[in-house]
C-alpha positions as CSV (number, residue, x, y, z in Angstrom):
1,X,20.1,-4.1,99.7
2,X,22.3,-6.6,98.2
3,X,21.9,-9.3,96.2
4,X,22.8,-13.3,94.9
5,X,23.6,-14.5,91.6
6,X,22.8,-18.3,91.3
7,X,24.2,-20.5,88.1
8,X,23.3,-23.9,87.0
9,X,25.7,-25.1,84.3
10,X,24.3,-27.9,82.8
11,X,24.7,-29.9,79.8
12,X,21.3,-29.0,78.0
13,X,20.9,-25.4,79.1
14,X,22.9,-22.9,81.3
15,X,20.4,-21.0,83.8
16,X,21.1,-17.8,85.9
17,X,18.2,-16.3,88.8
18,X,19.3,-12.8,90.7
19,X,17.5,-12.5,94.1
20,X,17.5,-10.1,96.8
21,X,18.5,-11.2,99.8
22,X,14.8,-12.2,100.9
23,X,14.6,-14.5,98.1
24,X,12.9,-12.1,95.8
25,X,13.0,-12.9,92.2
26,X,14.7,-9.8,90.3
27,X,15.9,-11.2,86.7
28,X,16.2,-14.7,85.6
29,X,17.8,-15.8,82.0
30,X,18.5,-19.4,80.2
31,X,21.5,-19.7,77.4
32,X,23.1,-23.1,75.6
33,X,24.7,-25.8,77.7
34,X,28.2,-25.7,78.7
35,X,30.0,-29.2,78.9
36,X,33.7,-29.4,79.5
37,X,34.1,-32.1,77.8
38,X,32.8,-31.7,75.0
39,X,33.7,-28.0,74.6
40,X,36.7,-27.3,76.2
41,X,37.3,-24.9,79.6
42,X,37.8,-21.8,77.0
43,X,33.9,-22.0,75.3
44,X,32.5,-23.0,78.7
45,X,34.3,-19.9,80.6
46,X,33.1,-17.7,77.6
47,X,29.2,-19.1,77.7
48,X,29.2,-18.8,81.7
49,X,30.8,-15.2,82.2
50,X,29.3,-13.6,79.1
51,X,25.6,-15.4,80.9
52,X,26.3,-13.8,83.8
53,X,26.8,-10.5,82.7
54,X,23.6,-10.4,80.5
55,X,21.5,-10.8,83.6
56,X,23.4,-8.5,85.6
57,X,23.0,-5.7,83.1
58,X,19.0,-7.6,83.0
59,X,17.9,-7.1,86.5
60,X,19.3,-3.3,85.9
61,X,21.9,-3.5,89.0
62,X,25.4,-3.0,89.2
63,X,28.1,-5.7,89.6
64,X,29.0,-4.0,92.9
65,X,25.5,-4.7,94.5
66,X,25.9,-8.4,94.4
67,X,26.9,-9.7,97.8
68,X,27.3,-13.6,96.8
69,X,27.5,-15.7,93.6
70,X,27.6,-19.4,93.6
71,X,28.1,-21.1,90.5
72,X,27.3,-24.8,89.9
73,X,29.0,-26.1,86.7
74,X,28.5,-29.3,85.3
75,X,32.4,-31.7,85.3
76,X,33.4,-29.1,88.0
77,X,35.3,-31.2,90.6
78,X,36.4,-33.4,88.2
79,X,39.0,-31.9,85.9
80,X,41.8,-29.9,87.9
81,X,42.6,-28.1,85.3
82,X,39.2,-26.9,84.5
83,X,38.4,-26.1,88.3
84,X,41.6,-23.8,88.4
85,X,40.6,-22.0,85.3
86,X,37.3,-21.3,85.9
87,X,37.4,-20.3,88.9
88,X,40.4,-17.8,88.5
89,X,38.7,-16.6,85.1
90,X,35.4,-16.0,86.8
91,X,35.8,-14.9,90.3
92,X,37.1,-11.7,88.8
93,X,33.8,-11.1,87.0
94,X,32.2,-9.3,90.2
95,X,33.7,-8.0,93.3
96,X,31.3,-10.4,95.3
97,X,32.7,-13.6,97.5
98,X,31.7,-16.6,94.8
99,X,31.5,-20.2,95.2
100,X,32.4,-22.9,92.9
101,X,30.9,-26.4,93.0
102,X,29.4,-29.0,90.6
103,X,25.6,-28.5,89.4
104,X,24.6,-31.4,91.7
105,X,25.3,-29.8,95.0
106,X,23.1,-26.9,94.2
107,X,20.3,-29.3,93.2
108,X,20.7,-31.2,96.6
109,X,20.6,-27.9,98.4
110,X,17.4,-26.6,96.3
111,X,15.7,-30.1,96.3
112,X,16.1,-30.8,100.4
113,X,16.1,-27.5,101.3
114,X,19.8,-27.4,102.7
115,X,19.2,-30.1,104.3
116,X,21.1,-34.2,104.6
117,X,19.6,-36.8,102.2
118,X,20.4,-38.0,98.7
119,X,19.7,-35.9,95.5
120,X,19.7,-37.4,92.2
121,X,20.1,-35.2,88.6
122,X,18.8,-37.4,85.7
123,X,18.9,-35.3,82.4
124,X,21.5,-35.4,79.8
125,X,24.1,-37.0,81.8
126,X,23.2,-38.2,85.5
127,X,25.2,-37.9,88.9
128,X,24.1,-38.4,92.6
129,X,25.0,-36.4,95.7
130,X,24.5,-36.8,99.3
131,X,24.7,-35.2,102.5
132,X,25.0,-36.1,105.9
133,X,24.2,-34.5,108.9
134,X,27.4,-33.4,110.1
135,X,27.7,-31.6,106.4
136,X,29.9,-34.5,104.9
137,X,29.0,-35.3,101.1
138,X,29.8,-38.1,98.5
139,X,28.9,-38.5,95.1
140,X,28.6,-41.5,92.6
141,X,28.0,-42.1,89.0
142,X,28.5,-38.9,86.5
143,X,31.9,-40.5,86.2
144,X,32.2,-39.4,82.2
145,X,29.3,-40.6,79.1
146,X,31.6,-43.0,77.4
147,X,31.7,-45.3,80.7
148,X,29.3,-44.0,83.3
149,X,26.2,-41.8,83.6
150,X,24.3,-44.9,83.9
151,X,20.1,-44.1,83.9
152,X,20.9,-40.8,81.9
153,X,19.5,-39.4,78.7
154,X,22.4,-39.9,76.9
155,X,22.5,-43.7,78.6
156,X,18.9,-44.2,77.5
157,X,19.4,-42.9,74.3
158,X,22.3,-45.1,73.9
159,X,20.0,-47.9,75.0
160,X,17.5,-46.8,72.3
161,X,19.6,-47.7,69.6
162,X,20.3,-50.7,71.3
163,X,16.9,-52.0,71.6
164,X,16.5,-51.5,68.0
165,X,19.2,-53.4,66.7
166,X,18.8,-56.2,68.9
167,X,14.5,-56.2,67.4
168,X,16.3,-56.0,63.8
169,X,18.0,-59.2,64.3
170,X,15.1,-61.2,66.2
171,X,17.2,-61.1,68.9
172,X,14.2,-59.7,70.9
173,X,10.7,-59.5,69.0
174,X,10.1,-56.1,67.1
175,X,7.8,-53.5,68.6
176,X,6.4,-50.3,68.0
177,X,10.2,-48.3,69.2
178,X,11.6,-50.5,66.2
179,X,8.6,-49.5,63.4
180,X,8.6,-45.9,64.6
181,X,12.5,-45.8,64.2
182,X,12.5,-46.6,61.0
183,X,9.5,-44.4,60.2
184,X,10.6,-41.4,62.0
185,X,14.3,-41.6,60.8
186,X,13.5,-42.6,57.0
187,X,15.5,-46.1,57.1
188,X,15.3,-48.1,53.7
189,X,16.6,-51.2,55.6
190,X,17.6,-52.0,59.4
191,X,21.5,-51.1,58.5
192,X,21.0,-47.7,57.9
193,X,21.1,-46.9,61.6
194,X,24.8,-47.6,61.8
195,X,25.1,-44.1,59.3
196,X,22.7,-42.6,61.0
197,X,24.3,-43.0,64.5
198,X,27.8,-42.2,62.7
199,X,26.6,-39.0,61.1
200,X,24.3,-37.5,63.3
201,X,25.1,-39.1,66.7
202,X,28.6,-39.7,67.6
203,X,30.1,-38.2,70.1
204,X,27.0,-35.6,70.1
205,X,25.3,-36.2,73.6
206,X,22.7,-33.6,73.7
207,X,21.4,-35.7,70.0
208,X,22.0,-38.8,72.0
209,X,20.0,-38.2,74.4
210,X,17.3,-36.6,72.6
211,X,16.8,-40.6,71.0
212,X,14.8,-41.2,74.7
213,X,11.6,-39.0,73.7
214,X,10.9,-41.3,71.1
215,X,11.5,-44.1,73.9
216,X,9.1,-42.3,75.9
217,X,6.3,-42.1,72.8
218,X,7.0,-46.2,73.0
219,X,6.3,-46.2,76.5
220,X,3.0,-44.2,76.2
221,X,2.2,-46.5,73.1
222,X,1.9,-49.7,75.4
223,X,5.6,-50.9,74.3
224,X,7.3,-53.4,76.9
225,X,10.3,-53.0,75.6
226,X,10.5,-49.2,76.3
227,X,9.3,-49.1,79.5
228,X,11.8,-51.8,80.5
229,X,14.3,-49.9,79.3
230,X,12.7,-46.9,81.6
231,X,12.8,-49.4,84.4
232,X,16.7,-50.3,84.1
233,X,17.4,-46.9,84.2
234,X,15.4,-46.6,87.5
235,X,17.6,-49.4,89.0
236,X,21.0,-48.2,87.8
237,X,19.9,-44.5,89.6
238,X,19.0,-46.5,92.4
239,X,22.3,-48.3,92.8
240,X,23.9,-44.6,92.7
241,X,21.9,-43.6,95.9
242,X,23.0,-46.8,97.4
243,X,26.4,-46.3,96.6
244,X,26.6,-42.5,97.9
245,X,24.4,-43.9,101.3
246,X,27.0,-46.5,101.7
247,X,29.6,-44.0,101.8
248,X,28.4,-41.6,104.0
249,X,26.9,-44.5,106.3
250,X,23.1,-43.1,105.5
251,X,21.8,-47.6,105.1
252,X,20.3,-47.6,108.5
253,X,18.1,-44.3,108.4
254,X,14.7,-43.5,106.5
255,X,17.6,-41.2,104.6
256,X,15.1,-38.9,102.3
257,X,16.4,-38.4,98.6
258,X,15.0,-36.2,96.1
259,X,15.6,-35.8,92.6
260,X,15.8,-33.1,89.0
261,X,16.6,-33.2,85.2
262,X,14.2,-34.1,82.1
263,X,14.3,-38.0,82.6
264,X,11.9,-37.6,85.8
265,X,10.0,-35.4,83.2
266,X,8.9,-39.5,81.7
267,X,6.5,-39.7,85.0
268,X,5.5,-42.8,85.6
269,X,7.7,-44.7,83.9
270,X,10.6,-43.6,85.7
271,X,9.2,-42.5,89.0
272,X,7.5,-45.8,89.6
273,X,10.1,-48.2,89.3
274,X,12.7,-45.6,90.8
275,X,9.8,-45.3,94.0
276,X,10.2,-49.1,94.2
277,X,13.4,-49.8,94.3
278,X,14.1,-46.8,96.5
279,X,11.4,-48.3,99.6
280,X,12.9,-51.8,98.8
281,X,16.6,-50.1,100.5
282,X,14.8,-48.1,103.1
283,X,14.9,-44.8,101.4
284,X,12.2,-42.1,101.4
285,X,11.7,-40.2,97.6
286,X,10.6,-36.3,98.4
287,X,9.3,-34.1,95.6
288,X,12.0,-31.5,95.1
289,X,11.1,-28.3,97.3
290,X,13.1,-25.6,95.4
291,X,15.3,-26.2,91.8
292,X,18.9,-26.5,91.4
293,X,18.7,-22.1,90.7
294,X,16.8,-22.1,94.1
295,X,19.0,-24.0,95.6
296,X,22.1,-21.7,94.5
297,X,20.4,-19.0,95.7
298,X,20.2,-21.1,99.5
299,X,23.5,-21.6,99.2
300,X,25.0,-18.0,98.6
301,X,22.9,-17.1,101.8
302,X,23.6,-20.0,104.3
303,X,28.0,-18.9,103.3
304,X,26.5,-15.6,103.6
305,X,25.9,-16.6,107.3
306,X,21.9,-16.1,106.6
307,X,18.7,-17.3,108.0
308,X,16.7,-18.6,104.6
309,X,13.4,-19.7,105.7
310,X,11.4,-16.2,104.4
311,X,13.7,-16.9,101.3
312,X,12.4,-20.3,101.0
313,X,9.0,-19.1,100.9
314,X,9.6,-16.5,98.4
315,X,11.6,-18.8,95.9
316,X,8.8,-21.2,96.5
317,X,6.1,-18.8,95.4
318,X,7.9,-17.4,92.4
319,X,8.5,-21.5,90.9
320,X,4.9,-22.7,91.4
321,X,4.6,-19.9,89.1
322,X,6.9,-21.5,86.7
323,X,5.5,-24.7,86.8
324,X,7.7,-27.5,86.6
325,X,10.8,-28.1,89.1
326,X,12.9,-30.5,86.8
């Protein structure tokens, strides 16, 4: 029997899952993020491949048995020179047929089960696919951090820091985010945030982003402030899923969309206002059935010309017993 190799490159952690081709778990393994631009095509070859090869030597089979790999990389599809590279440098890891494609497309295959709707990735950075049902896609946001990725971590943590200056200078009345700041980060006065973002922030987007779990301990507190902060994030990942419906003309249907990544993690806070604005446009928000790994996994078998329900059902059993989909 052969096998599928699924990768999900993304900017927190990289994730690899070997099944056989019934959907039945063999290995899976979870190194660093790999962002291409932050690290450069080099370091983000080098963490993939050497990934890769760990859980092939893990799961105790031979690079011959694998029939299909599909690798979703975050940025891929969005620097030519990166696409060309990694896919030259990794398609001669294994002898298998591979597939290249960004992270997104194997959460919309995982979350909607291969099939059309809207699929939204909220984590460190955040990017929206969709599908049709003639198999067209579109994406928006996710452009790059410094001007895009609007309802991210790395947007919220942004925000963060914004929320606090503007409670420094009265701007907006000061509120438990603004105490616990300067509690949790040891500020003398309200100025020391402008070293603190210089020395252990800038240009550092997993650190950025990280800023949003104090947000969310806001949130829980009873803050205002943070959860209307939670609640423009919601609206600017709304606007993506209008903007990828508009382009694949999905306005006039009940067009399901579905969703992964650690900001959805916030509960409530997110899922509520996102929920709203979503039935306000006509759209339907679905739990995700299977995660972005799952998802790869679909993938490798429907370009392996294979039928996936019994796969479904395994991948689903083996991630209720993980827990967590996002």
């Amino acid at each position: 029997m052969g096998y599928y190799l699924s990768v999900d490159g993304g900017g927190s952690k990289t994730a690899y899952l070997i099944t056989d081709q019934l959907g039945k778990v063999l290995c899976s393994y979870v190194t660093q993020g790999c962002t291409f631009s932050v690290m450069g095509k080099e370091m983000v070859c080098k963490i993939l491949s050497e990934g890769a090869e760990a859980i092939v030597q893990m799961a105790g089979i031979s690079p011959d048995d694998l029939v299909y790999a599909v690798w979703g990389i975050s940025c891929f599809g969005e620097y030519e020179e990166m696409d060309r590279y990694l896919s030259a440098k990794l398609a001669k890891l294994f002898p298998c047929m591979a597939y290249f494609c960004n992270d997104v497309e194997i959460g919309l295959a995982g979350s909607l089960l291969l099939h059309f709707g809207i699929h939204v990735v909220a984590g460190t950075g955040a990017i929206v696919m969709g599908r049709d049902q003639k198999g067209r896609t579109a994406r928006s946001n996710g452009w790059h951090e410094d001007f895009s990725d609007e309802g991210s971590g790395y947007w919220l943590g942004l925000g963060t820091l914004s929320l606090f200056a503007k409670q420094a200078d009265l701007r907006e009345e000061r509120s438990f985010l603004y105490e616990q700041m300067r509690k949790q980060y040891g500020f003398l006065s309200d100025m020391d945030i402008i070293c603190f973002y210089q020395e252990k922030l800038r240009g550092k987007r997993k650190e950025t982003a990280a800023l949003q779990e104090l947000l969310l301990k806001a949130a829980k507190s009873g803050d205002e402030s943070a959860a209307r902060l939670y609640e423009s994030a919601a609206a600017e990942l709304a606007q993506s899923v209008k903007g990828v419906a508009r382009q694949l003309g999905l306005m006039e249907e009940k067009t399901p969309v579905s969703y992964c990544g650690g900001i959805f993690r916030c509960g409530a806070f997110i899922l509520d206002p996102f929920s709203k604005y979503l039935r306000q446009m006509g759209f339907v928000l679905r739990p995700p059935r299977l995660s972005p790994l799952g998802g790869g996994i679909l993938l490798a078998a429907e370009k392996s010309g294979q039928q996936t329900d019994e796969m479904v059902t395994n991948l689903s059993q083996y991630e209720q017993g993980l827990g967590s989909l996002l």
